[in-house]
C-alpha positions, 0 to 999 in steps of 0.5 A: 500500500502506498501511503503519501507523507503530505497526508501524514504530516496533515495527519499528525499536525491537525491531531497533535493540535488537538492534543495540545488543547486537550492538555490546555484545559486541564493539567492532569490531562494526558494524550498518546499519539497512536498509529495503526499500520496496517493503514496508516491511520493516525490520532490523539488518543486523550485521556483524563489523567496520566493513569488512564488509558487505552489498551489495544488489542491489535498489533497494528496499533502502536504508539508513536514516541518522543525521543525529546521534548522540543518545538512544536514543529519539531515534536510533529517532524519527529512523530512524522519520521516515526510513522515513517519508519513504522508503516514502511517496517509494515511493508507500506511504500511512502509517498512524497 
């Protein structure tokens, strides 16, 4: 499956916007941007509080990490070359 990056990128800036006003509105608030690769499909997945969250069942599913805290750009650049890495291990072919 071919997967195109512009896509990605939109991807991951519209839902790490998202994440960041969910952070906003309360401090216990937490998020874990996710990716499922058997389609490339990417989201915020928010949570109450640093104690909750969802487990997943299918090994597809995964999360995308930080290596460090930077900018904005920076943290949508890294979660994008993460997906990157991620989808093209799971056999898909990226677009630019």
């Amino acid at each position: 499956m071919t997967i195109k990056k512009k896509e990605l990128a939109k991807q991951i800036r519209k839902e790490y916007k998202e994440a960041r006003e969910w952070l906003r509105r309360d401090c216990r608030h937490a998020y874990q941007m996710m990716i499922d690769t058997s389609d490339g499909e990417i989201w915020s997945d928010c949570f109450l509080d640093g104690n909750s969250w969802k487990v997943y069942k299918s090994d597809t599913i995964q999360r995308l990490y930080l290596d460090y805290p930077a900018t904005v750009k920076e943290q949508e650049e890294q979660y994008l070359n993460t997906a990157i890495k991620m989808l093209k291990k799971a056999g898909h072919e990226i677009e630019e």
